[in-house]
N, C-alpha and C positions, 0 to 999 in steps of 0.2 A: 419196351424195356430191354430186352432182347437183342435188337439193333445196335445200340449202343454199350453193351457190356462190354463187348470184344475191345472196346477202343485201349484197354490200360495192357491188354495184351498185344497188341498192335504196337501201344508206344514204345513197350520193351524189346518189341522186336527188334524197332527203328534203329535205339538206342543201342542196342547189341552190333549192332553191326556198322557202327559208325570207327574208324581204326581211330585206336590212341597213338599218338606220334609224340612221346614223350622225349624233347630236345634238352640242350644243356641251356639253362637260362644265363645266357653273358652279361648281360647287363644287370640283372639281382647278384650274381656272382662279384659282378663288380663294384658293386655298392656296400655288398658283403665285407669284400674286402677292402674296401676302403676304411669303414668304419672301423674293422679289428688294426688294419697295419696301422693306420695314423693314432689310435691310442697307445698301442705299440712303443711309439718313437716319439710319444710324447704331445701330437696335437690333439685338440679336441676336434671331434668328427662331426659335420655339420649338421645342423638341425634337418632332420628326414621331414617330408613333406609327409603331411596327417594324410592317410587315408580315409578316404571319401568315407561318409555314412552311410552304413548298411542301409535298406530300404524298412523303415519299420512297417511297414503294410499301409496300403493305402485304403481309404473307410472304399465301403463300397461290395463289401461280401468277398469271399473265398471259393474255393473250390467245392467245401464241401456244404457250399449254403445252397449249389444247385438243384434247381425243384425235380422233381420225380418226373418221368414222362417226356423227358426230351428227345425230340425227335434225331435219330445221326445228324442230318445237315446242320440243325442249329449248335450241338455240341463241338463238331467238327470244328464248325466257324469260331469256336471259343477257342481253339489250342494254338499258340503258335510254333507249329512245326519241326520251323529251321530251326527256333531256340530251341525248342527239345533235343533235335540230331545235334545241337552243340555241343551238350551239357559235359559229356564224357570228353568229348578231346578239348571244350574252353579250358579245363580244370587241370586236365594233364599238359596241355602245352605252358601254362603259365605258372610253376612251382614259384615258389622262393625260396630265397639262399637261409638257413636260419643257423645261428650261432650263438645264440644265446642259452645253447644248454650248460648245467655247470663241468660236464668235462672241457668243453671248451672254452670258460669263462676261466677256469683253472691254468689252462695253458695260457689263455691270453695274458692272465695277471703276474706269473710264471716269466714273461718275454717280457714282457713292460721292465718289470721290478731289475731283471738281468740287464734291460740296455740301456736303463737309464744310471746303474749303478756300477758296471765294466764294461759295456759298450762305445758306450756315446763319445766319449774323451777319442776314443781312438778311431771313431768315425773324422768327428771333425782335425784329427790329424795329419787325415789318409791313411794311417796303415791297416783299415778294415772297409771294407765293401761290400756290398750288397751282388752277393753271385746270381750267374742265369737262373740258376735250379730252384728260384726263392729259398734259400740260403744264405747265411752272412761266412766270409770268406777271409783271410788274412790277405790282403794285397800287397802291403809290407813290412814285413817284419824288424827290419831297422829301427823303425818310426814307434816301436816300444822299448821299452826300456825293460833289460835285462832279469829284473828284480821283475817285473808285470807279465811275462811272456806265457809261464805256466798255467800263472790266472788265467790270462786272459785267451788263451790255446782252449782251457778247458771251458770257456763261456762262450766260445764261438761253437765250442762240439756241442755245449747241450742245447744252444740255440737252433742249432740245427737240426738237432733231435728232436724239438719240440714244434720246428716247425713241419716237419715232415708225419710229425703226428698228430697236430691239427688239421694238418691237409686232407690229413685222411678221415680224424674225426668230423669233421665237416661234412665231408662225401657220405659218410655213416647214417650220421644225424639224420640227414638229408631224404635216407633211403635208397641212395645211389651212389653205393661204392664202387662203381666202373666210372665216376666223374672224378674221382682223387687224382688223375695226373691233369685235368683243365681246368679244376682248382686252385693245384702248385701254379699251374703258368699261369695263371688272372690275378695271383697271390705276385709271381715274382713279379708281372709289370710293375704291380702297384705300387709295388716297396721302390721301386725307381721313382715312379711318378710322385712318391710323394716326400722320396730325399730330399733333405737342407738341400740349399745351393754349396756349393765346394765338396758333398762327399761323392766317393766313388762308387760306380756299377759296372758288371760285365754285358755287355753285349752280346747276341745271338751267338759271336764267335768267338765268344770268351773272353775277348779284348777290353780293358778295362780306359775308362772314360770316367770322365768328373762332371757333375750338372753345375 
């Protein structure tokens, strides 16, 4: 009996000493943001792939149906090891992006309702674009009309507000607000990548281009 008790202290050890290397997930980030900007601007964001079924337990006994009296080597030969030294860093390297709290459902609906109601018009006429900073930008001001300038001056500033404060809720949410500026910038691609054809963005160098 004896022999074998030490083992769940042994596994803590393991596990203690295996490093967390918590990275920025880009690819959840970017799926993150896919779904908020393209509701945004008005698409429907595509149907997410169902994750897999947890494992409901396979018949066949537990842990704790093991009989009394076993000797180390046979308990031993029951643990898989390297899955144990996983467990800490499988879980910390593979977070996800999650957005669906209601501060941030607030803001999303918030951005929606503004660019479909004084944005949009003046995307698809050029005089508004889509900045590096994932921000929206006045590109030219001609291309409104005198009588709309104020409005629409002051729907580009709260847009911008709002989204410099999802950016950050997001990163909150998360648990990791040192991620809120590679959020903005997985946030700014995305708002390119998923403009109409004809409106405009800025480039790395600020230089404004049309898709």
């Amino acid at each position: 009996m004896r022999r074998w008790m030490g083992i769940p202290v042994a596994a803590v050890m393991l596990t203690a000493c295996v490093t967390i290397n918590v990275y920025f997930p880009a690819a959840e980030a970017k799926e993150a943001a896919k779904e908020f900007v393209e509701k945004v601007i008005g698409d429907q964001p595509q149907m997410q792939t169902p994750e897999a079924p947890k494992d409901g337990g396979k018949p066949g006994g537990s842990a704790s149906s093991e009989r009394p009296g076993l000797e180390w080597g046979q308990l031993a030969s029951r643990i898989d090891w390297l899955s144990l030294a996983g467990i800490g860093s499988a879980h910390a390297q593979s977070p996800d992006i999650s957005i669906k709290t209601p501060a941030i459902q607030a803001i999303q609906s918030r951005m929606a309702q503004r660019f479909d109601s004084q944005l949009r018009a003046h995307f698809d006429s050029g005089a508004l674009g889509f900045a590096s900073n994932g921000t929206v930008a006045v590109r030219d001001a001609s291309k409104i009309p005198l009588s709309d300038r104020v409005g629409v001056n002051q729907a580009v500033a709260d847009q911008g507000r709002d989204s410099a404060a999802v950016y950050r809720e997001i990163a909150v949410a998360n648990n990791h607000p040192e991620w809120e500026a590679q959020i903005r910038q997985v946030f700014a691609r995305q708002w390119v990548d998923s403009a109409k054809g004809g409106w405009w963005y800025q480039d790395a160098g600020g230089g404004w281009k049309q898709k």
